[in-house]
C-alpha positions, -999 to 999 in steps of 0.1 A, spaced: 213 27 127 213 23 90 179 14 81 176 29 45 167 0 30 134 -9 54 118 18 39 114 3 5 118 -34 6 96 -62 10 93 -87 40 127 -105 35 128 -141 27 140 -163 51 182 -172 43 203 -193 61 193 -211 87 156 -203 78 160 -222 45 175 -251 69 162 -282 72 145 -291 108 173 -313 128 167 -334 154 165 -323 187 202 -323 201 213 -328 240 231 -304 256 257 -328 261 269 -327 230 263 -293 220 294 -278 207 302 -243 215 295 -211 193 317 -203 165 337 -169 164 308 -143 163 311 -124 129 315 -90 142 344 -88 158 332 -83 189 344 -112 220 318 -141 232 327 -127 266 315 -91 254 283 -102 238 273 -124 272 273 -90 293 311 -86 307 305 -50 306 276 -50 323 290 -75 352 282 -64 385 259 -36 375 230 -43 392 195 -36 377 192 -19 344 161 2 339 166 15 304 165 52 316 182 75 298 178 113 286 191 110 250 180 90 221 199 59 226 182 26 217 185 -9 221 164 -37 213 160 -66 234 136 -100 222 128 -130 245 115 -167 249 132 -172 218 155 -188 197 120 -196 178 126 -218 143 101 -194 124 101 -159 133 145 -154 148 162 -167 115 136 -135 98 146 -114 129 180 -121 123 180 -109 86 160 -80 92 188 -69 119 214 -76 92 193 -52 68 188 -24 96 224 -26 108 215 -33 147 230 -55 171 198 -68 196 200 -86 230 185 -120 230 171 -134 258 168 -173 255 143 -195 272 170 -226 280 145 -253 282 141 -250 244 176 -267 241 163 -295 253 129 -298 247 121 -326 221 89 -310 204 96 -303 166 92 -267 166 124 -264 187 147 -289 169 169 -259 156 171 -240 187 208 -247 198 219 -240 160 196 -211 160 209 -197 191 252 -204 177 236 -181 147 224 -156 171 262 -151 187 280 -160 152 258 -124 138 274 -105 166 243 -101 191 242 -103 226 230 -133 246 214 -131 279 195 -156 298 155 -155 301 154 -186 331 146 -223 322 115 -227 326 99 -190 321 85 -191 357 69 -159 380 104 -160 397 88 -135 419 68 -167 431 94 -191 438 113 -202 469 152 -194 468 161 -232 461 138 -234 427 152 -199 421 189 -212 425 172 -240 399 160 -215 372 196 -198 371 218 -232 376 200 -252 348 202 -217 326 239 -220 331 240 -253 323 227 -248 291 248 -217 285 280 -232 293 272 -265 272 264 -240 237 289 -212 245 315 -224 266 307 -193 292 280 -183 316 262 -153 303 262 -120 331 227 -107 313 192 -121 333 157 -105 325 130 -124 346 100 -134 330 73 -116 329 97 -87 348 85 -110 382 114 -105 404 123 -101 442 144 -95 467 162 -129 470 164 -128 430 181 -95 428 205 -107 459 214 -141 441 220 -121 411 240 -92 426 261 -119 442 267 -134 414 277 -102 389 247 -107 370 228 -75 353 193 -78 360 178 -63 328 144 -47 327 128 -21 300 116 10 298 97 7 265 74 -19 261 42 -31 238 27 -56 247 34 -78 213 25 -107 234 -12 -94 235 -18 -71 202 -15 -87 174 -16 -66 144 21 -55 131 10 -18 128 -4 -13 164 25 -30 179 41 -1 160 19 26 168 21 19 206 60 17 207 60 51 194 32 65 221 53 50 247 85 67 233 68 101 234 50 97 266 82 84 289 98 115 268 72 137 278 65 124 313 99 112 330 124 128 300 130 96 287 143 102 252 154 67 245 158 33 265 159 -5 265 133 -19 241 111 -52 248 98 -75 220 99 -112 211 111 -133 190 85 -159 190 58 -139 170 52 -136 130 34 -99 140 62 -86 163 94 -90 139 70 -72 112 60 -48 134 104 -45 140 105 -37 102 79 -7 106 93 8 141 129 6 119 114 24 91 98 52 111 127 58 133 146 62 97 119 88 91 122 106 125 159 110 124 156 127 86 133 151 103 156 153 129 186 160 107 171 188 92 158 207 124 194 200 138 177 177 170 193 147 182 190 115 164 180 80 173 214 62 178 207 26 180 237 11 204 253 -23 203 250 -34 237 237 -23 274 269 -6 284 252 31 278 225 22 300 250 14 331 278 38 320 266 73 313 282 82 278 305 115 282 289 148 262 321 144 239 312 102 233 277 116 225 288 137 203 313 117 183 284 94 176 259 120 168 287 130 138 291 99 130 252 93 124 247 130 107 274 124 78 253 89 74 224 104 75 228 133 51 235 106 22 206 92 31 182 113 34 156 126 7 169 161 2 142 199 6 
C-alpha cells in the first residue's frame, strides 16, 4: 500500500483519458474488447475467477486487509481522477459498472466503454453492478434474469468474458438472486465498511466516518479490516479516497513503530473467500515493514 506521496501532493490533474476529448456514444456492437491489462495480471483473474463459486462475500475478516471497491461508475469526471490517484497510492480497486452507461446516449457517458478498457488495461478488477441499478430485492425472477443477461451482454461485447463479481444495488438482494447467482458461479459481493458518500458530501466527513466505522466493526465484531464501499461517480468521494489513503499511511507509521499489524491493501477479493495462512500473512506483513521503514519519518 504505497501511499507516501498522498501525503504531500496536491489533487492530481486529470492525464489520460481525463485530458480526452468526449467521443460519441459507441454501441456495444462494435465495442472492441479490452487491451492486455498493464499489470500482468489475466482478464480472466481481474473478472473474479478466483472468487467463482464462492458464494457471498461479506468483507469480514480479523486482520488489516483492505480492498476498495467503487460503483455506478465508469463516470467521465471523477474515474479517469480515481484512476490516477490509485496509480499514485499503489492499489488495485474493484469496479463495479452500471452496464446501461455503455449504451446510454447522454453526453456525460460518451467515454464510458473507453473508460471502462482503461479501468482493466490499469490492472483493476471488474465486476458487474446490474443494468439498470434496480432494488433487485424487488423484482420478479424473469426481470432479475434481465438485469444479469443484459449485464453480460455488455461484459462480453467490451471484454470478451463474463465477469464472476455481482454487488446488487443498493445491497437489495434475495433469495432467488443469490440462487441465480450461486448457480451461475457468481460472487455475490457485499461490504463491511461503508460511508455513505452517496449522502455526505464533504471529502473530510466521508473520511472521518470510514475511520469510525473501521474502529467500531474492530471494536464491536473484531473486524480489523474488510471490503470497502465508495463510488466513482462523486467529485467529494475520490478526494475523500486521497485523505483515507493518507491517514492509513499515517496509521501504519504508528503501527510500525509499536510493532502492530499494518494495513495491507490487497489486489483482489481472494483473501476475503480464502483465509490467508499465518505464514502468507506474515510474508506480506515483511514485505510492507521493509517498505515502510524507508518511508516513514524516523523518532
Amino acid at each position: 500500500m504505497a501511499c507516501a506521496a498522498l501525503l504531500s501532493a496536491p489533487f492530481w490533474p486529470m492525464r489520460g483519458l481525463g485530458q480526452a476529448k468526449l467521443h460519441s456514444p459507441q454501441s456495444l456492437s462494435s465495442a472492441k474488447t479490452a487491451a492486455a491489462p498493464k499489470s500482468g495480471r489475466s482478464l480472466t483473474e481481474q473478472l473474479g475467477s478466483s472468487t467463482r463459486g464462492r458464494g457471498v462475500i461479506t468483507g469480514a475478516t480479523t486482520h488489516r486487509l483492505l480492498h476498495f471497491t467503487f460503483d455506478d461508475g465508469p463516470d467521465a469526471e471523477q474515474t479517469p481522477r480515481l484512476l490516477d490517484l490509485l496509480d499514485q497510492a499503489g492499489m488495485k480497486a474493484t469496479f463495479f459498472f452500471s452496464t446501461s452507461r455503455f449504451v446510454s446516449r447522454e453526453a456525460r457517458n460518451a467515454q464510458a466503454i473507453e473508460l471502462a478498457r482503461e479501468v482493466a488495461r490499469r490492472g483493476h478488477n471488474l465486476g458487474s453492478h446490474s443494468s439498470e441499478h434496480e432494488r433487485m430485492a424487488k423484482l420478479a425472477p424473469p426481470a432479475l434474469r434481465d438485469q444479469v443477461k443484459r449485464s453480460d451482454e455488455a461484459f462480453e461485447a467490451i471484454f470478451g468474458a463474463q465477469t464472476r463479481l455481482f454487488r446488487p444495488p443498493y445491497g437489495s438482494r434475495n433469495a432467488a438472486l443469490d440462487a441465480m447467482l450461486a448457480e451461475r458461479g457468481d460472487a455475490t459481493v457485499m461490504w463491511n465498511i461503508g460511508m455513505a458518500d452517496w449522502v455526505e458530501r464533504k471529502p473530510e466527513l466521508v473520511a472521518l466516518t470510514f475511520f469510525r466505522v473501521l474502529e467500531r466493526n474492530e471494536r464491536d465484531r473484531g473486524e480489523r479490516g474488510g471490503v470497502i464501499l465508495m463510488h466513482d461517480t462523486h467529485a467529494w468521494s475520490v478526494d475523500a479516497f486521497r485523505l483515507i489513503a493518507a491517514e492509513l499511511e499515517r496509521r501504519n507509521c504508528a503501527a510500525l513503530a509499536s510493532n502492530d499489524e499494518l494495513y495491507d491493501s490487497t489486489d483482489d477479493l481472494t483473501p476475503f473467500v480464502i483465509e490467508p495462512t499465518p505464514v502468507e500473512l506474515a510474508a506480506r506483513q515483511v514485505a510492507l515493514r521493509a517498505r515502510f521503514k524507508k518511508r516513514c519519518p524516523q523518532p
